[in-house]
MDTraj code that builds the backbone (N, CA, C; nanometers):
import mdtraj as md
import numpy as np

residues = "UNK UNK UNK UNK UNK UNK UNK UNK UNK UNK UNK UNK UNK UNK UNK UNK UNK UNK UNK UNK UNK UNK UNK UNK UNK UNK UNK UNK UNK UNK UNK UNK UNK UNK UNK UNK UNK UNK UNK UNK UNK UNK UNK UNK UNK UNK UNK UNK UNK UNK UNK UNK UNK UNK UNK UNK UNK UNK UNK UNK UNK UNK UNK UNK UNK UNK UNK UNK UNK UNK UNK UNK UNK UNK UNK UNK UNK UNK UNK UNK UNK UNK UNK UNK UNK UNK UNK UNK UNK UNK UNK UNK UNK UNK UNK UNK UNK UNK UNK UNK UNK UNK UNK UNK UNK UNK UNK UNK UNK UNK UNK UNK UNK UNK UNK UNK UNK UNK UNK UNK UNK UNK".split()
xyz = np.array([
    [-2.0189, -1.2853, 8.1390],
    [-1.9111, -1.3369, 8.0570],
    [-1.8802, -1.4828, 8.0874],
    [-1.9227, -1.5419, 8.2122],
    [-1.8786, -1.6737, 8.2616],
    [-1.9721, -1.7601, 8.1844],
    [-2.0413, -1.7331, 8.1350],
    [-2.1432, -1.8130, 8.0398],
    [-2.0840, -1.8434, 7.9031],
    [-1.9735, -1.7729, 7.8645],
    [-1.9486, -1.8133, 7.7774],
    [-1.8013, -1.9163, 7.7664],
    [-1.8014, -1.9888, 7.9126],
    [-1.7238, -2.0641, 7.9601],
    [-1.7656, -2.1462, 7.9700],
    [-1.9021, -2.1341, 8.0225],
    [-1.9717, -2.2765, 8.1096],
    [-2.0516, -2.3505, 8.0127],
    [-2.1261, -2.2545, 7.9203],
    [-2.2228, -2.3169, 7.8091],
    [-2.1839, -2.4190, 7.7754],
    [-2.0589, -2.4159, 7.6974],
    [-2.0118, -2.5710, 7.6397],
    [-2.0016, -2.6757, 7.7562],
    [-1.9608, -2.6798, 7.8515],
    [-1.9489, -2.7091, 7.9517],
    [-2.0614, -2.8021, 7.9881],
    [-2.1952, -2.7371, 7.9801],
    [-2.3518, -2.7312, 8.0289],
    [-2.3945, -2.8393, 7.9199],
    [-2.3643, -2.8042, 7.8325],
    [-2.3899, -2.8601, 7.7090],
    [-2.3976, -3.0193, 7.6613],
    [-2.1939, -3.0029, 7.7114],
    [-2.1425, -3.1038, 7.7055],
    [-2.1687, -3.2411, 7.8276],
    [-2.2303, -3.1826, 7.9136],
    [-2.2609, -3.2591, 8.0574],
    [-2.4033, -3.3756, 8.0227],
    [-2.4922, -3.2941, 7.9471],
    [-2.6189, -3.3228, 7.8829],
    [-2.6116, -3.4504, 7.7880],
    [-2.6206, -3.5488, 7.8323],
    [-2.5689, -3.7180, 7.7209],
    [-2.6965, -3.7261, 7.5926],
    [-2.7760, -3.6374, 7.5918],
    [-2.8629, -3.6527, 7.4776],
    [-2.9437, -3.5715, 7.4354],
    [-3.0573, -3.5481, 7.3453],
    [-3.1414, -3.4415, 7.3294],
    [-3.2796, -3.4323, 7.3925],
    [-3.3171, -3.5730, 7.4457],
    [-3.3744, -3.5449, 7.5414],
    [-3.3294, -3.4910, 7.6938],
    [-3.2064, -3.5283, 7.7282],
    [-3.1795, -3.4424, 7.8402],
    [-3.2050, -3.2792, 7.8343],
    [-3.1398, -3.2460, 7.7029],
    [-3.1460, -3.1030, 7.7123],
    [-3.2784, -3.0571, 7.6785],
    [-3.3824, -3.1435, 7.6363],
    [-3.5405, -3.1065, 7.6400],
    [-3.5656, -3.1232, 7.7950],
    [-3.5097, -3.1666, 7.8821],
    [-3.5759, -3.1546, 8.0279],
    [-3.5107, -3.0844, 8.0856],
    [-3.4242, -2.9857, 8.0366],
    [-3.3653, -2.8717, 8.1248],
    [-3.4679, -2.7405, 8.0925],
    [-3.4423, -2.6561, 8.1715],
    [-3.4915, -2.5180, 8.1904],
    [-3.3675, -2.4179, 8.1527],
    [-3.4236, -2.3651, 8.0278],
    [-3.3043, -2.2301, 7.9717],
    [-3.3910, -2.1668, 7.9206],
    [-3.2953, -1.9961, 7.9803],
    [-3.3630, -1.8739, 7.9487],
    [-3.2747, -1.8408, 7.8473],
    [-3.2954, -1.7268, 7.8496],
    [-3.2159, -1.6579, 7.7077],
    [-3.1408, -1.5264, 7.8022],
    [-3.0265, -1.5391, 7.8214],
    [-2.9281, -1.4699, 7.8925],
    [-2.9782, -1.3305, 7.8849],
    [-2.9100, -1.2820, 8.0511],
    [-2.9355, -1.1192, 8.0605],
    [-2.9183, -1.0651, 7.9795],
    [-3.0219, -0.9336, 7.9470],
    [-2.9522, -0.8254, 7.8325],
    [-2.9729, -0.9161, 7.6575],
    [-3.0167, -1.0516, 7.6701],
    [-3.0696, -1.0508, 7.5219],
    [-3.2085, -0.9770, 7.5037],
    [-3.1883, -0.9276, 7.3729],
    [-3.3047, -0.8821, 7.2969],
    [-3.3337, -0.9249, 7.1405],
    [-3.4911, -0.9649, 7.1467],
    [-3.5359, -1.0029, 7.0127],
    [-3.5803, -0.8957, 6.9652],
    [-3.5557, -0.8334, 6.8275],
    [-3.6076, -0.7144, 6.7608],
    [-3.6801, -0.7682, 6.6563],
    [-3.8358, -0.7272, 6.6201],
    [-3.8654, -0.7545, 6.4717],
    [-3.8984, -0.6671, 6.4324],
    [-3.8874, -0.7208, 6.3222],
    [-3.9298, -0.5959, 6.1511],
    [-3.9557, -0.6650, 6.1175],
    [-4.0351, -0.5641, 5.9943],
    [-4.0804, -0.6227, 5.8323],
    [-3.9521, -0.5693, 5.7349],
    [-3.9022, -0.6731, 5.6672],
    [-3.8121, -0.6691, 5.5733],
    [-3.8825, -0.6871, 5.4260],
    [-3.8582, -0.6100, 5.3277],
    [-3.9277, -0.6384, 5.2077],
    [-3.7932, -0.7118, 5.1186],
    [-3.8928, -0.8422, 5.0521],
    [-3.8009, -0.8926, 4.9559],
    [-3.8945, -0.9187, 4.8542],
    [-3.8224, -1.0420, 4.7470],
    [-3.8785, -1.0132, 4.6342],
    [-4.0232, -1.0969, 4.6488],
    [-4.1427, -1.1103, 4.7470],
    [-4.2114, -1.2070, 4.7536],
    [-4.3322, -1.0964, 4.8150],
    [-4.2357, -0.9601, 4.8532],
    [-4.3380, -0.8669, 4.9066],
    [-4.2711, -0.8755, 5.0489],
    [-4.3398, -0.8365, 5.1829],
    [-4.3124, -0.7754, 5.2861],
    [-4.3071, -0.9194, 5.3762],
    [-4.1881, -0.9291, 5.4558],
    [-4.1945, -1.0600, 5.5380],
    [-4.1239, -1.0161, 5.6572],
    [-4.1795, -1.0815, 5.8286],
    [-4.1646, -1.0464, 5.9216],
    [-4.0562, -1.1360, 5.9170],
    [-3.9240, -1.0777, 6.0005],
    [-3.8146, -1.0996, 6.0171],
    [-3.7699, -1.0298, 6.1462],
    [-3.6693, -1.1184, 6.2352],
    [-3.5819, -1.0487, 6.3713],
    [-3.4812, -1.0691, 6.4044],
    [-3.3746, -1.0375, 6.4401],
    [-3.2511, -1.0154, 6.5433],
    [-3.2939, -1.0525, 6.6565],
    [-3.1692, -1.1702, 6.7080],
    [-3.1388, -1.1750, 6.8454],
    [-3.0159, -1.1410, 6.8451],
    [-3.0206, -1.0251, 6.9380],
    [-2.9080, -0.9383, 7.0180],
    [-2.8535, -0.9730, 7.1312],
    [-2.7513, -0.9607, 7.1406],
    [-2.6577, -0.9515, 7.2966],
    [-2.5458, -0.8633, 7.3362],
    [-2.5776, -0.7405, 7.3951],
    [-2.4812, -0.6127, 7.4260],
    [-2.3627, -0.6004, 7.5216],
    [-2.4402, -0.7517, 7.6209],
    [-2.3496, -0.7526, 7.7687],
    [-2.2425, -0.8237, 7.7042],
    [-2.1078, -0.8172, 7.7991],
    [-1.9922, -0.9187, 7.7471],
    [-1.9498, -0.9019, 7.6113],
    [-1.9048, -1.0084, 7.5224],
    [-1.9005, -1.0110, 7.3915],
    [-2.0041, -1.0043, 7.3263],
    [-2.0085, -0.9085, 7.2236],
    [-2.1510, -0.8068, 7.1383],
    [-2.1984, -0.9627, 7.0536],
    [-2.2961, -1.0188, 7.0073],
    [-2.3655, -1.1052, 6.9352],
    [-2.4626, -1.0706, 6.9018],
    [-2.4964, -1.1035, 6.7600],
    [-2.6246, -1.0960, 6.6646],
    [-2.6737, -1.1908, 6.5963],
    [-2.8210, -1.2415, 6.5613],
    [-2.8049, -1.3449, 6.5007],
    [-2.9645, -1.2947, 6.3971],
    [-2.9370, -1.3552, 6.2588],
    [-3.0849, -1.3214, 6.2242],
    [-3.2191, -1.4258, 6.2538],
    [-3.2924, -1.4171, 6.2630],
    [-3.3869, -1.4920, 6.2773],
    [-3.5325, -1.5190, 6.2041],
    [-3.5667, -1.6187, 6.1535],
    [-3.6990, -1.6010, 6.1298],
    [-3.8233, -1.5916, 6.2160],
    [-3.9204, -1.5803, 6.1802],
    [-4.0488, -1.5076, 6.3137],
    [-4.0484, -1.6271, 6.3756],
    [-4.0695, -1.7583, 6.3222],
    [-4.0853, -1.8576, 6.4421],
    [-3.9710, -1.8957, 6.4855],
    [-3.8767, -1.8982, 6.4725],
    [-3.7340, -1.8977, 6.5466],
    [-3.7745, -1.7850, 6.6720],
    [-3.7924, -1.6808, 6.6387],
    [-3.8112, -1.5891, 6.6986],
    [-3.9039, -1.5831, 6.8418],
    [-4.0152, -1.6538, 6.7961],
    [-4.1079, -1.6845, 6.8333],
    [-4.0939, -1.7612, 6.9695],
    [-4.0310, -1.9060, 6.8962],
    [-3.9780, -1.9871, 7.0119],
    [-3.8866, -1.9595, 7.1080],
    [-3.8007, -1.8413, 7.0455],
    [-3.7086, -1.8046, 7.1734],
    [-3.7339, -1.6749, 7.2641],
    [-3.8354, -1.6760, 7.2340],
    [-3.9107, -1.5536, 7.3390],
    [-3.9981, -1.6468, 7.3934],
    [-4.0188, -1.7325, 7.4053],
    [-4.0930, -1.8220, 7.5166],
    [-4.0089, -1.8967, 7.5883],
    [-3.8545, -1.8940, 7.5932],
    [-3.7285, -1.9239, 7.7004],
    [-3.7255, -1.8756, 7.7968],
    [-3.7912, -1.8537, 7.8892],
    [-3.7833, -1.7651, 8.0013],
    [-3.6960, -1.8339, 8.1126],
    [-3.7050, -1.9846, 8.1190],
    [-3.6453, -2.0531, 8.2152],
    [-3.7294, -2.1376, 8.3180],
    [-3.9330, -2.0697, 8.2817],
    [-4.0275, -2.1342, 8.4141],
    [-4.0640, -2.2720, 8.3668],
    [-4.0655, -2.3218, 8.1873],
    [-4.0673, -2.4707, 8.1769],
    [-3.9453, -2.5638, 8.1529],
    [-3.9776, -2.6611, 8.0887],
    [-3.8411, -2.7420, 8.0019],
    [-3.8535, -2.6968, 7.8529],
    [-3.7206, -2.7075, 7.7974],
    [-3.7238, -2.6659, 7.6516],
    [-3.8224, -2.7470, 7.5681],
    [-3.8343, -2.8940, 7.5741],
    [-3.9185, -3.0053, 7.5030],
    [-4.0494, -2.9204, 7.5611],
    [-4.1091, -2.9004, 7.6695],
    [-4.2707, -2.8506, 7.7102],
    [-4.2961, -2.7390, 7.6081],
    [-4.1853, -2.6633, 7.5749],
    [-4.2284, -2.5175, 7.5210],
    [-4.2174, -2.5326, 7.3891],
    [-4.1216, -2.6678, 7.3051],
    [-4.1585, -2.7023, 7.1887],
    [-4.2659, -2.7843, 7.1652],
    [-4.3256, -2.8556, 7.2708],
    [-4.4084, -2.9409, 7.2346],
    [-4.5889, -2.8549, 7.1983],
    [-4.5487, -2.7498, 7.2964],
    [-4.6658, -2.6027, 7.3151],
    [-4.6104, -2.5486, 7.2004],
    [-4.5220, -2.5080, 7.1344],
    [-4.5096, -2.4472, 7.0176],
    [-4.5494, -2.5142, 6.8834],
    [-4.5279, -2.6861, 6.8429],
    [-4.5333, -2.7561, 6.7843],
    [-4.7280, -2.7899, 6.7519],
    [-4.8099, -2.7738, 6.8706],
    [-4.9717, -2.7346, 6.8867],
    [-4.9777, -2.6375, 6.8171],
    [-4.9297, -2.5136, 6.8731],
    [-5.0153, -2.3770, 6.8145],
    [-4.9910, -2.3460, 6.6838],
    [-4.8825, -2.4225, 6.6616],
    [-4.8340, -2.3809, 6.5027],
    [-4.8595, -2.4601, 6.3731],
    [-4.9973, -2.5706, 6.4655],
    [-5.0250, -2.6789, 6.4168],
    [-4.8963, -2.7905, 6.2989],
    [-4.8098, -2.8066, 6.3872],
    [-4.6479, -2.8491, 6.3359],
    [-4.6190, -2.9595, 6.3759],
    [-4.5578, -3.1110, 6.2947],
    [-4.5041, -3.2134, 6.3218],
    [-4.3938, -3.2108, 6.4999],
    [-4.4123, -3.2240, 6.5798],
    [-4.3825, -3.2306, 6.6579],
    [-4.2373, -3.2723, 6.6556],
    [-4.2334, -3.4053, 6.6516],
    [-4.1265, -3.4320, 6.6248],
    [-3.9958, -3.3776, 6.6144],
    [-4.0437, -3.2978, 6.4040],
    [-3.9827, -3.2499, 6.3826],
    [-3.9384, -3.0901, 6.4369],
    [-4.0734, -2.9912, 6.5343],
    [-4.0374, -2.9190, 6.6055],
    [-3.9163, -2.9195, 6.7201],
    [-3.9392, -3.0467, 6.7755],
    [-3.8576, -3.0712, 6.8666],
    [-3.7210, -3.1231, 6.8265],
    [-3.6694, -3.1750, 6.7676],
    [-3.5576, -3.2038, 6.6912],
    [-3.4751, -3.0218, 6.6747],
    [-3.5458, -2.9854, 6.5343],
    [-3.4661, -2.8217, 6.5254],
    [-3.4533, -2.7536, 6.6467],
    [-3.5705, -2.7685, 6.7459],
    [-3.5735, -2.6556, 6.8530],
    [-3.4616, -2.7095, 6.9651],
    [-3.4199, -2.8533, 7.0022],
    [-3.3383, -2.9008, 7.0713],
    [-3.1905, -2.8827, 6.9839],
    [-3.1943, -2.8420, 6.8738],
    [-3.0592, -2.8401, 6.8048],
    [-3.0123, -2.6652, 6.8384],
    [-3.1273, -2.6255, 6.7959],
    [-3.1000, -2.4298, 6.8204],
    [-3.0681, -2.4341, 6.9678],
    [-3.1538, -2.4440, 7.0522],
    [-3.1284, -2.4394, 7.1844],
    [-2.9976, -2.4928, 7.2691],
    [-2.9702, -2.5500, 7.1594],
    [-2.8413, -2.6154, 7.2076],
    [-2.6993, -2.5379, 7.1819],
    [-2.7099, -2.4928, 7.0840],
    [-2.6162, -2.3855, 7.0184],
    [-2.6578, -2.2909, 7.0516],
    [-2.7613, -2.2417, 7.1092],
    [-2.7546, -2.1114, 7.2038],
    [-2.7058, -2.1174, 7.3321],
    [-2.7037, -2.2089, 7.3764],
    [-2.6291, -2.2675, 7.5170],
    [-2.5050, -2.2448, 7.5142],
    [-2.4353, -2.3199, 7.4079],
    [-2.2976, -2.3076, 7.4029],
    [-2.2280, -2.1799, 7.3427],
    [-2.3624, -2.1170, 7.2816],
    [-2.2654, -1.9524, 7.2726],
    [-2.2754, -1.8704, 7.4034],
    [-2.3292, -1.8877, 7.4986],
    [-2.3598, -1.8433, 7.6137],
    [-2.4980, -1.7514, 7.5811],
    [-2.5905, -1.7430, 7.5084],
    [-2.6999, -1.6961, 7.4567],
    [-2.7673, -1.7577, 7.5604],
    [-2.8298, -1.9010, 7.5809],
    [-2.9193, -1.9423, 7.6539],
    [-2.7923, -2.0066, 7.8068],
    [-2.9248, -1.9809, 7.9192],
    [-2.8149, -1.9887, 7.9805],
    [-2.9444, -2.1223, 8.1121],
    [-2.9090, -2.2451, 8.1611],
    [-2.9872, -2.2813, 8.2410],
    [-3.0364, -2.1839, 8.3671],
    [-3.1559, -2.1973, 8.3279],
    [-3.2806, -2.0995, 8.4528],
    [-3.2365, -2.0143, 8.5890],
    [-3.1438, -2.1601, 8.6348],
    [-3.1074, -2.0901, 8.7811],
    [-2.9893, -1.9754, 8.7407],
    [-2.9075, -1.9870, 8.6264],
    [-2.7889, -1.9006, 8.6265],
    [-2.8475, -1.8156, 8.4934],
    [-2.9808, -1.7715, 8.4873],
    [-3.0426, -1.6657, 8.3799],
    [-2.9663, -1.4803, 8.3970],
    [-2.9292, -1.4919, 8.5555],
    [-2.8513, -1.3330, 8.5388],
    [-2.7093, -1.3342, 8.4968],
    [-2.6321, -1.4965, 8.4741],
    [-2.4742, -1.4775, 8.5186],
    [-2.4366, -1.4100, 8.3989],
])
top = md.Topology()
chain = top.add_chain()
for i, resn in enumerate(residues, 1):
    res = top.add_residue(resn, chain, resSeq=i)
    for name in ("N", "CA", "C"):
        top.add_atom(name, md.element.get_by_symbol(name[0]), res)
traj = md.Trajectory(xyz[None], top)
């Protein structure tokens, strides 16, 4: 629950978006990514939930590479390394990977969702 004290906090300490590309954040105890296939009008498209049960209950929907990228938060690189490795495999403007992924990551911080590496159980 103290994470959802400190995030902004964490957040707010961080003077830019490259700082918060050289931090290390996991994705807080007890989150879970769920996917499915959701059918819409285009035919069948992979879609997921990120969950959070501990503390205050949170849900969020997600698309697969949203998804994607935040199941590679574990906390062992920096956020920029794991967009810049995501931004390769997905053969994707970099840049612009890193921009959205430093904006999400950032607002997962401050909901207490992502939490920096060393405090991944608080």
């Amino acid at each position: 629950m103290l994470r959802l004290f400190t995030g902004p906090d964490h957040s707010l300490s961080l003077p830019d978006d490259e700082a918060l590309a050289a931090e290390h954040l996991a994705l807080a105890e007890g989150a879970t990514i769920n996917r499915h296939l959701r059918m819409g009008a285009d035919g069948w498209a992979e879609a997921a939930e990120l969950t959070l049960d501990e503390g205050l209950p949170f849900s969020a929907e997600l698309d697969a590479f949203t998804a994607s990228f935040l199941a590679q938060l574990d906390g062992s690189v920096p956020v920029g390394e794991v967009l810049d490795a995501f931004a390769r495999e997905h053969n994707a403007p970099p840049d612009r990977v890193r921009a959205s992924g430093v904006r999400i990551a950032r607002e997962l911080l401050e909901l207490g969702m992502a939490v920096p590496a060393s405090g991944a159980g608080t």
